[in-house]
C-alpha positions in Angstrom: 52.4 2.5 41.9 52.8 6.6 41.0 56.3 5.6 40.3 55.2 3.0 38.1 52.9 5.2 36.0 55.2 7.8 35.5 57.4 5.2 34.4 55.1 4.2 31.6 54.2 7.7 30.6 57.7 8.6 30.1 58.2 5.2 28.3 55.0 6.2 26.4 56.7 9.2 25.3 60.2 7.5 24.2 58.0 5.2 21.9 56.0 8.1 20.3 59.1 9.7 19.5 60.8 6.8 17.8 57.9 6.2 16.3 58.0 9.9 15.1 61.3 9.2 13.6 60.0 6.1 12.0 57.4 8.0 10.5 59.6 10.6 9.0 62.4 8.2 7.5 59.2 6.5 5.9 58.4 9.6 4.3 61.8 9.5 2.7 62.2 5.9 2.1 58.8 4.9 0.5 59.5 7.5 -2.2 61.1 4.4 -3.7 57.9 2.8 -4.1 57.6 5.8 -7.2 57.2 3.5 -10.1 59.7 3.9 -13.1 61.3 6.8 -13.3 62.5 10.0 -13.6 65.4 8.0 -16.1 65.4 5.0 -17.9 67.3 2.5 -16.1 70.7 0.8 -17.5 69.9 -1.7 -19.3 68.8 -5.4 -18.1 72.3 -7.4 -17.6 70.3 -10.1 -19.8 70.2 -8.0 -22.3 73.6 -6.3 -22.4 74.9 -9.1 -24.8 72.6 -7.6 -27.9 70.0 -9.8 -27.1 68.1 -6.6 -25.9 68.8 -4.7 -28.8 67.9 -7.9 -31.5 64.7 -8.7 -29.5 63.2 -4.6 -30.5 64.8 -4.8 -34.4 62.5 -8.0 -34.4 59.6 -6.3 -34.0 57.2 -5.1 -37.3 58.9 -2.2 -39.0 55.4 -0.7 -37.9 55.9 -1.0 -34.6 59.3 0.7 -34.8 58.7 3.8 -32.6 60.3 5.1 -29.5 56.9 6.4 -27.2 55.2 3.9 -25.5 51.6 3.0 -25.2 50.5 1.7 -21.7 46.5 1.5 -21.5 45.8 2.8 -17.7 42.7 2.8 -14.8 42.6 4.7 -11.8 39.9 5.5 -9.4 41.5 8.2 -8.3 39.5 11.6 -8.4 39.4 13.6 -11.3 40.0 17.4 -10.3 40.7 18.8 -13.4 41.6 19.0 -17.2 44.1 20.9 -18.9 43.1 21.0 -22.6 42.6 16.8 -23.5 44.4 15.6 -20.7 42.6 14.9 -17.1 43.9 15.6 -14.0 43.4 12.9 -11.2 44.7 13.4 -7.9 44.8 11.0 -4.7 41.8 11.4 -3.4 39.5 8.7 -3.7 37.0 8.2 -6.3 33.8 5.7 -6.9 34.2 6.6 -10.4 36.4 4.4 -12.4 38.1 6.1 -15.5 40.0 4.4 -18.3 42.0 5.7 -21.2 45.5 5.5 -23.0 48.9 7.3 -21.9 52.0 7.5 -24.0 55.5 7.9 -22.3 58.5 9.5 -24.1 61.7 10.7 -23.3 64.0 13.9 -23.1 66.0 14.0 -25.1 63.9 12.1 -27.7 66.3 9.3 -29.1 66.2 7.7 -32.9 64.6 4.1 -32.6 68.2 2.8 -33.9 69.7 4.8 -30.7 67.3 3.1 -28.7 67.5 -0.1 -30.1 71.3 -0.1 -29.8 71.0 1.3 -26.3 69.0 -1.8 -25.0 71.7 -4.2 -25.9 74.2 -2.5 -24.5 75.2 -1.5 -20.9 73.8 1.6 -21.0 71.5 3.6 -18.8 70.1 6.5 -17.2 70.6 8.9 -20.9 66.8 10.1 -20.9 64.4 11.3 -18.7 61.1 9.5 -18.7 58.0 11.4 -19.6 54.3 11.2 -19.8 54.0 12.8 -22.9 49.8 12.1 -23.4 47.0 11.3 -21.3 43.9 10.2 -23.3 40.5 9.8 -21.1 38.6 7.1 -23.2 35.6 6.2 -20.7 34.5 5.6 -17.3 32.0 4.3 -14.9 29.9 6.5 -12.6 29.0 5.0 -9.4 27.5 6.8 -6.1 24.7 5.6 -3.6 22.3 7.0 -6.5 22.9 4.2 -8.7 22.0 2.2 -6.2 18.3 0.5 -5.5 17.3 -1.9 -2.8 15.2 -4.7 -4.9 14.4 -8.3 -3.7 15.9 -7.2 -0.4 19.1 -7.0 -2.0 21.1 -4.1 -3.2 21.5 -3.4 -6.5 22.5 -0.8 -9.4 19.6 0.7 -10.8 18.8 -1.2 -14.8 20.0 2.1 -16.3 22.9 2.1 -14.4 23.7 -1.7 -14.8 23.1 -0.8 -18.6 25.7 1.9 -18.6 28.3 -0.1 -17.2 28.4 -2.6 -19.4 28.5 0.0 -22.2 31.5 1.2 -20.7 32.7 -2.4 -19.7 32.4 -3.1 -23.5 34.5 -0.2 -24.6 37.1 -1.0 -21.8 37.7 -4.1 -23.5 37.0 -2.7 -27.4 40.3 -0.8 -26.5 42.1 -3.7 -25.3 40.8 -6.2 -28.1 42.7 -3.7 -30.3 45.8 -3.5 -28.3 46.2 -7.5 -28.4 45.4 -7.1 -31.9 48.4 -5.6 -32.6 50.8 -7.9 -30.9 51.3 -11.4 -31.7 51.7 -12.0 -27.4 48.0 -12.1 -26.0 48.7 -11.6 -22.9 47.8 -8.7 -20.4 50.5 -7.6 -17.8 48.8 -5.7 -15.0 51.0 -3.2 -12.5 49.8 -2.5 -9.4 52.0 0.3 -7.2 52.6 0.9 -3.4 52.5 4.4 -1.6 53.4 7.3 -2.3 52.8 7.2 -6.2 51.1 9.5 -8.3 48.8 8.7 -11.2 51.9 8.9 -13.4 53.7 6.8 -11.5 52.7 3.2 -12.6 52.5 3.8 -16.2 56.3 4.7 -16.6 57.0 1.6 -14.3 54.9 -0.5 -17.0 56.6 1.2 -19.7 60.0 0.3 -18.8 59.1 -3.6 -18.4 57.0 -3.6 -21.4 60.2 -1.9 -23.6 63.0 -4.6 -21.7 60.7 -7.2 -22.3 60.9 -6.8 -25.8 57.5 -4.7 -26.5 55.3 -7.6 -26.8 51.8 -8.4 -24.8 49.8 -5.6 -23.2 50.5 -3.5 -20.4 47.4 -2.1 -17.7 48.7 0.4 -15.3 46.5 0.7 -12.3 46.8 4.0 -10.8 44.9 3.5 -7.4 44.4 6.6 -5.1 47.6 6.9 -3.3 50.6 10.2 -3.1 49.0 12.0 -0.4 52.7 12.8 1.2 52.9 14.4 4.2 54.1 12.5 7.9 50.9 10.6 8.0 50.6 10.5 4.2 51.3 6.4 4.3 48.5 5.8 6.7 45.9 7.2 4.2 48.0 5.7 1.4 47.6 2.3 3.1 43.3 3.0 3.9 43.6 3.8 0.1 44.4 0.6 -0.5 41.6 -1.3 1.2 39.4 1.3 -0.9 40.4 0.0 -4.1 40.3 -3.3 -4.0 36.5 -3.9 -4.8 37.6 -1.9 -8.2 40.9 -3.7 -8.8 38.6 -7.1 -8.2 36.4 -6.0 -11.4 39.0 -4.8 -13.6 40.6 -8.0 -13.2 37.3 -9.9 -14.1 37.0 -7.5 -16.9 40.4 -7.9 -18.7 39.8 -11.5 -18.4 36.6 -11.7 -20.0 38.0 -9.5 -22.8 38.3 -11.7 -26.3 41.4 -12.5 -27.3 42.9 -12.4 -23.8 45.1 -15.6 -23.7 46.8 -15.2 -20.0 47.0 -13.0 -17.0 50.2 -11.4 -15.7 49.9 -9.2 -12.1 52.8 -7.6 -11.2 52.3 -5.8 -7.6 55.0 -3.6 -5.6 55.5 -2.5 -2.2 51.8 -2.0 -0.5 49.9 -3.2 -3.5 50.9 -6.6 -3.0 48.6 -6.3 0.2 45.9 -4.9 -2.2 46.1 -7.6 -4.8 46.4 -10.6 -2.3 43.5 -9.5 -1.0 41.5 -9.0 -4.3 42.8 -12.1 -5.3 41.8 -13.8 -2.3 38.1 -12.3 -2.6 37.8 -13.6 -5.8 39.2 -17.0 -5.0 36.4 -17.5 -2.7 33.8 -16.6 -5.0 34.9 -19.2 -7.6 35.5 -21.6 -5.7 31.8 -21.3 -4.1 30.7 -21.6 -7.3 32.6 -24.6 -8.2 35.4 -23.3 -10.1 39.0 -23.0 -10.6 40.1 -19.9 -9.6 43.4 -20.0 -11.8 41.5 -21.3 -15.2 38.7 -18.7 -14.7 41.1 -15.5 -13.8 44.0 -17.3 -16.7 46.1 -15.9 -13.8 49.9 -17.4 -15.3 52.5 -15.0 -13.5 51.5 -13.4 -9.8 55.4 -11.0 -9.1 55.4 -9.7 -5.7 58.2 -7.5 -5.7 59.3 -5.7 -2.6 56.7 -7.0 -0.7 55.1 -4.2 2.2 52.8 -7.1 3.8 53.3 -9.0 7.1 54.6 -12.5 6.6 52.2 -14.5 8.7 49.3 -12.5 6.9 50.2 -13.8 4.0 51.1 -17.3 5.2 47.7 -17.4 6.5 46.1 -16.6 2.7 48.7 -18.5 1.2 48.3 -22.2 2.8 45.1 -21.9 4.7 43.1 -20.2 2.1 44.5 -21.9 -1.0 45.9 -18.7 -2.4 49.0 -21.2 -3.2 47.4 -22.1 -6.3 45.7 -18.9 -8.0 48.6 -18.3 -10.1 50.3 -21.0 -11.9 53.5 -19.3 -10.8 54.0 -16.9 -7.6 57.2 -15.1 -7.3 58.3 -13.0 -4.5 61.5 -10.8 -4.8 62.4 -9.9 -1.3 65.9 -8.5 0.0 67.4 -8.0 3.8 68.3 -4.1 2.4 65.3 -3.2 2.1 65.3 -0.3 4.0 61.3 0.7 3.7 60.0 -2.6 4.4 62.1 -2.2 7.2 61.0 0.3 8.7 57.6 -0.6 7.9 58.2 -3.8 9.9 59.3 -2.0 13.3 56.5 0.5 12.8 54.1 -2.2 12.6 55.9 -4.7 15.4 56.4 -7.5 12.7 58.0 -10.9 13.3 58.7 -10.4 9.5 57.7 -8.6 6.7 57.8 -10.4 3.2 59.7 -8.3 1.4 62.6 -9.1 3.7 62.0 -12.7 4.3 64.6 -14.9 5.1 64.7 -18.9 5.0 65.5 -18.9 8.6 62.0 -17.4 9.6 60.2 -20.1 7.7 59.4 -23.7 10.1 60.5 -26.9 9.2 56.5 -27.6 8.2 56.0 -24.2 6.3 59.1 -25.3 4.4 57.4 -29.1 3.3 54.4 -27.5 2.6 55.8 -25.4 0.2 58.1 -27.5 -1.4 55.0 -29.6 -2.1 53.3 -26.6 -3.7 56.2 -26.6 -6.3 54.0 -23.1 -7.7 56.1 -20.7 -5.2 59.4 -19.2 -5.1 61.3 -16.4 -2.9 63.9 -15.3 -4.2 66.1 -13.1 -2.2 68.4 -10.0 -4.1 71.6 -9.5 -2.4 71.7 -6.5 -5.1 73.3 -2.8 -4.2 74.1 0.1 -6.8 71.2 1.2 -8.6 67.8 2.6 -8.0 67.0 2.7 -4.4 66.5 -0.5 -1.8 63.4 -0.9 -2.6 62.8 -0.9 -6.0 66.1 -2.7 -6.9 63.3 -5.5 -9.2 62.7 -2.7 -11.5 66.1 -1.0 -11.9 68.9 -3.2 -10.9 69.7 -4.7 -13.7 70.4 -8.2 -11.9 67.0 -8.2 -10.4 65.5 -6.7 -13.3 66.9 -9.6 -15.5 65.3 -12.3 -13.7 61.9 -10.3 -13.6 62.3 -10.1 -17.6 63.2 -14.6 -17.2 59.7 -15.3 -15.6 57.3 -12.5 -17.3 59.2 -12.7 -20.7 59.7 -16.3 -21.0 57.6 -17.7 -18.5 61.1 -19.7 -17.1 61.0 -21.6 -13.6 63.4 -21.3 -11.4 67.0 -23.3 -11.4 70.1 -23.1 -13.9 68.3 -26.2 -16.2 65.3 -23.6 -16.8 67.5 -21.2 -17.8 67.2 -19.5 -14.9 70.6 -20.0 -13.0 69.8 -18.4 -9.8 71.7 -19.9 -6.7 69.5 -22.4 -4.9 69.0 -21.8 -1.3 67.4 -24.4 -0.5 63.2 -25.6 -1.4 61.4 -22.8 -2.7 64.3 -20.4 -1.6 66.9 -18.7 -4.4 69.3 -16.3 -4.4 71.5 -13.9 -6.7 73.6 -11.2 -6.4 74.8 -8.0 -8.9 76.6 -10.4 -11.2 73.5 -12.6 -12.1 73.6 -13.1 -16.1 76.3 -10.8 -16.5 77.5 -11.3 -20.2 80.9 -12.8 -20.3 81.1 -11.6 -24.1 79.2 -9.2 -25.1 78.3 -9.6 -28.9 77.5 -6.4 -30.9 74.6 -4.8 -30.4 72.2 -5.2 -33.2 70.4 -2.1 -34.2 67.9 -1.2 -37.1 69.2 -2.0 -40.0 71.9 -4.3 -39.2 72.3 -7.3 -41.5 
């Protein structure tokens, strides 16, 4: 029995050293969870036949400028402000603040240079750069706002009052964004670990420019970049502390006039954090007799890269009828994907999602999915750009099919216009040639006849 124990122990010891290493190739890997940056990636293979340049020379002559506007929210704390721009960190915050960024780059190209640039195989020429942050609003919370009334509690009537001034002038900013596109529709970004505030709005940035510049983009900057060995711990607490404020910024944008449709695109560990708003949510409309995707106008749910255990989501997915939510879910997973990986061994797995293979899912799983017909996994056998795991925003294979379902809303199979390889039911494939351009036409740039 002594033999025994000291067997253990030193077992014990083994484990907590690979788990030691585990954590420290974490630190390194999840750095790829960094949304959007620092370059521009090369451009979209979907675009490299002109298309990406025709699609910006399209656009109003007034709308012919290179920075970027990305609305963002964070409930991050705010520790600082140099000058008009305000400093939020990664601690936590029951304040929410709102505002408007801008993102530029170094050098600072001609909007013909970038125009020509997006239909073209080209890439990686300028650095990425927040080049404003604009505070516009926010909402103060803390337990003084709060009153116990009718045995229930409640914000205080001043406080409830204040909110929904700033609620109002949340969407007053937004109403003016849609305004100036002829797309009404919101595309909201939700990061993993190991981001800072910047983080997501240069990721939305880049899909809003490849997309063609249309709709409006929401970057939500939750509290997360801690860094450190234990940094993805509090990252991952982080994200069970946002999700009450992701739940009403979602019911917010969608009450906002003029909204049309709701697009969430989620990465890494904030597809955890939106499954589970989303599921919140779906139980409260359906307990009061509604249709969760009508009432949210929830078109597009992207779960790229996701860091969440397969039968978790299973479990919201079928049993909790998650399935339906969005009237399109799709998950962008790859076997390469050397965080999820890891994050899969750390946590003893059977499978995370972002490396989910056909062959883990049962015969029944398989039915009941193909009955669905609103899911699809699509698996990226991509290598060469960006890092593993955030091959859907900068390979430009992965990145074109992104562009196919937020863009153009397309389903997946070659008569959609979506030629990925099928794999079989809800399960798809492609690879680093995926809509390659066989002949490139010339890149149309300002100007062009």
């Amino acid at each position: 029995m002594h033999c025994r124990r000291q067997l253990n122990w030193a077992g014990t010891l083994r484990l907590g050293a690979v788990q030691l290493v585990l954590f420290l190739s974490m630190c390194l890997c999840v750095a790829g969870c960094a949304g959007g940056g620092p370059r521009l990636p090369v451009t979209p293979n979907l675009l490299q036949d002109g298309s990406g340049g025709q699609q910006l020379t399209k656009l109003p002559e007034a709308d012919h400028k290179v920075e970027i506007p990305v609305l963002y929210v964070t409930d991050r704390v705010k520790y600082g402000q140099n000058g008009d721009w305000p400093l939020y960190g990664y601690d936590r915050s029951a304040t929410v603040y709102f505002g408007t960024a801008s993102v530029g780059f170094k050098p600072m190209p001609t909007w013909d240079e970038m125009a020509q640039a997006a239909g073209t195989k080209k890439g990686g020429e300028w650095e990425m750069s927040v080049f404003s942050v604009k505070e516009m609003g926010k909402t103060v919370v803390s337990p003084a706002s709060l009153e116990v009334r009718d045995g229930v509690i409640r914000f205080k009537p001043e406080i409830q009052a204040a909110l929904n001034e700033e609620k109002a002038g949340f969407q007053k900013l937004l109403s003016e964004r849609l305004a100036a596109t002829p797309r009404k529709d919101v595309f909201l970004y939700v990061h993993g670990v190991a981001n800072y505030f910047e983080s997501p709005i240069l990721r939305s940035a880049t899909m809003w420019h490849f997309m063609g510049r249309e709709g409006v983009f929401v970057a939500y900057s939750w509290p997360a970049g801690r860094g450190g060995l234990l940094g993805y711990f509090y990252d991952r607490e982080s994200g069970e502390f946002t999700v009450l404020n992701l739940k009403r910024v979602i019911k917010v944008i969608v009450a906002t006039p003029g909204v049309e449709r709701l697009h969430i695109i989620c990465h890494s560990r904030g597809n955890d954090i939106v499954t589970t708003a989303l599921r919140e949510l779906n139980v409260e409309y359906t307990a009061k007799g509604e249709n969760a995707q009508k009432a949210l106008k929830l078109q597009t749910l992207v779960m790229a890269a996701p860091d969440l255990d397969a039968q978790v989501f299973s479990t919201r997915l079928m049993f909790e009828n998650m399935a339906m939510i969005a009237n399109q879910t799709v998950v962008y997973c790859s076997s390469k994907d050397k965080a999820v990986g890891l994050a899969d061994k750390l946590f003893s797995s059977k499978n995370r999602l972002g490396t989910l293979s056909i062959e883990a899912i049962s015969a029944d799983g398989k039915r009941l999915l193909d009955e669905i017909k609103r899911v699809e996994v699509v698996q990226c056998n991509v290598s060469g750009f960006g890092t593993s795991h955030d091959y859907s925003f900068t390979h430009p294979a992965a990145f074109s099919d992104l562009i196919l379902v937020l863009r153009d809303g397309r389903k997946a199979g070659r008569e959609n216009g979506r030629p990925l390889t099928p794999l079989g039911g809800v399960f798809w494939s492609l690879d680093n040639s995926y809509m390659m351009p066989t002949a490139p036409k010339a890149a149309a740039v300002a100007g062009s006849p």
